[in-house]
N, C-alpha and C positions, 0 to 999 in steps of 0.2 A: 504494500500500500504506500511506505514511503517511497518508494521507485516511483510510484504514478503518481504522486504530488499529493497525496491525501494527506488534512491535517487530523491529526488523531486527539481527540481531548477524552482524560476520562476525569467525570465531576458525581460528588456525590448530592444522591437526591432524597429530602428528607422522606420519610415511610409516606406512603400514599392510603393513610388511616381517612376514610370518609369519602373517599372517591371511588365508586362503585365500580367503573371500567378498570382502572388502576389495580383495585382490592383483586379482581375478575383475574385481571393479566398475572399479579402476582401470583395467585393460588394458582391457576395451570402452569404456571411456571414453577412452582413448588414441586407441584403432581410428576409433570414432566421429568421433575430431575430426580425424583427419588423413584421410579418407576427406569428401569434398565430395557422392558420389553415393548417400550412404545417407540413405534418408527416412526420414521422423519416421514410426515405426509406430503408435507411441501417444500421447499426451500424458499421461495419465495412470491408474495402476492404482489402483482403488478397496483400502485396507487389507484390506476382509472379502475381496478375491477371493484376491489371497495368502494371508489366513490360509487359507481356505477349499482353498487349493493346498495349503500346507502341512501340512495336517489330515490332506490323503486321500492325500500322498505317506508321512506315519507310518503310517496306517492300515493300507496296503500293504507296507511296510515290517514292522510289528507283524503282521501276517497270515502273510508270508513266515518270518519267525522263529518262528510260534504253528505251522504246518503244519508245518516239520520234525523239532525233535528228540521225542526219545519220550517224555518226562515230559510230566506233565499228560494220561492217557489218558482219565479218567473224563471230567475236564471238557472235554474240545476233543467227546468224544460228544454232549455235551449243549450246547455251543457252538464249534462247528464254524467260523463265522465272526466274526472281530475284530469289522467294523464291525456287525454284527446284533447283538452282546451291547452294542457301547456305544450302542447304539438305545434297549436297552429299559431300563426304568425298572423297578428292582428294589427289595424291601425285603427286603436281607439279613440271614438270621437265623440262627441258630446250626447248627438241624438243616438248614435249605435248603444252607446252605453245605458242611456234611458231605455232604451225600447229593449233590453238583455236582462233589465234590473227590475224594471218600473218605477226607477225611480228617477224623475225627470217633472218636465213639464207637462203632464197630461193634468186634464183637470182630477179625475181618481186617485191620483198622488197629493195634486193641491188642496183636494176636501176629508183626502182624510187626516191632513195636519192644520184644517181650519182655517187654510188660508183666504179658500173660497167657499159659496155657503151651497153651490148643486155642483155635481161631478158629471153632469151626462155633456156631449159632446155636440157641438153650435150643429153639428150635421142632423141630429135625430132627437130623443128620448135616450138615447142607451149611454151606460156611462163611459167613457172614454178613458178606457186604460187599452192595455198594450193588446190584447187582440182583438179588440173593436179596432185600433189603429192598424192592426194588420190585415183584416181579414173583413171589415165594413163598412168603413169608415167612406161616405162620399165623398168626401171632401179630397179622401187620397185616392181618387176612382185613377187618376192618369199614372199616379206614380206604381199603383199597385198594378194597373194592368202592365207598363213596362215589365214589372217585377215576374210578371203570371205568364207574359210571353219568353220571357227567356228560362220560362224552368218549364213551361212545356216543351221546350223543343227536348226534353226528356220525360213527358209523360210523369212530371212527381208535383203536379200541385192539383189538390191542394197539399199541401207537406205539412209533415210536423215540424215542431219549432227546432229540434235536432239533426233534422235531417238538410232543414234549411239553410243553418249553420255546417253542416259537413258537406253537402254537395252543392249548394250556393252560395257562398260567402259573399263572393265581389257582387253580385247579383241585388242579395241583401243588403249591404254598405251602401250601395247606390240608392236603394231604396230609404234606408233610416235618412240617411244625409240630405235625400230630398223635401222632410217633411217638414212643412213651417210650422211648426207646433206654436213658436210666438206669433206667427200672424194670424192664425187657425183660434186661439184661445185670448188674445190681448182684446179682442172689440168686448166679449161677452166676459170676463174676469173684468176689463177696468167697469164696465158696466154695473158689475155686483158689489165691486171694492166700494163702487161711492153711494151704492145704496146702504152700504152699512156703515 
């Protein structure tokens, strides 16, 4: 090793009492040495395969936590799976993020934190959250038929919200990005603000 320029330090390190991993390495280190009949399994782990370990044990982890409690309904529709969403290579924007979350400018966001006093949508009666804005809404009649034309030239609308995200993304993006939710919601919100 000193031939190949290695510097060699040896330093002592105080007992590793209370650190679980440490305590861990110690005792199979222990086991290991007083044990004559265990063979060498490995000589050595490459770093990327541990990281690589550790990534898809969070990941799994992160999944099992994202599947159970009940927040976050809109978006676990529209990404269902942990490791699929951190696959994909997104350019998050204001309205995409609103209409993935529900949490945005829809009036059904605005009434239910009281900012305004009715949540349905200047186009109808129905309340305007995220799939009245996808999937009713008049108002987005030109933007959603772009949307409707370019996902049947595969035969998948109507789609679900996951499937929309996995095989139409750029499709989608054009679609969130085109909707004026402030011009759509600003005449009939200032409208209510100064009634009240």
């Amino acid at each position: 090793m000193t031939k190949t320029n290695w510097e060699i330090n040896l330093r002592w390190v105080k007992a590793h009492v209370g650190i679980r991993g440490n305590e861990l390495a110690d005792k199979l280190a222990k086991e290991a040495a007083a044990n004559e009949n265990v063979k060498e399994s490995y000589k050595r782990i490459p770093k990327n395969v541990i990281l690589k370990e550790l990534e898809d044990e969070s990941v799994k982890k992160w999944q099992r936590e994202w599947t159970n409690p009940t927040k976050g309904k809109i978006t676990k529709d529209f990404f269902p799976g942990v490791k699929e969403r951190l696959n994909m290579r997104i350019n998050l924007t204001h309205n995409f993020t609103a209409m993935v979350t529900g949490h945005g400018n829809t009036n059904s966001y605005l009434h239910r934190f009281k900012i305004i006093k009715v949540p349905p949508c200047p186009c109808d009666n129905s309340d305007q959250n995220i799939d009245h804005l996808l999937l009713d809404c008049q108002l987005l009649n030109k933007e959603r038929d772009t949307l409707k034309q370019s996902i049947q030239k595969t035969n998948d609308w109507p789609t679900n919200k996951r499937e929309l995200i996995r095989k139409h993304i750029k499709e989608f993006m054009k679609f969130t990005n085109k909707i004026p939710l402030d011009e759509i919601n600003v005449k009939q919100n200032s409208c209510e603000l100064l009634e009240s």
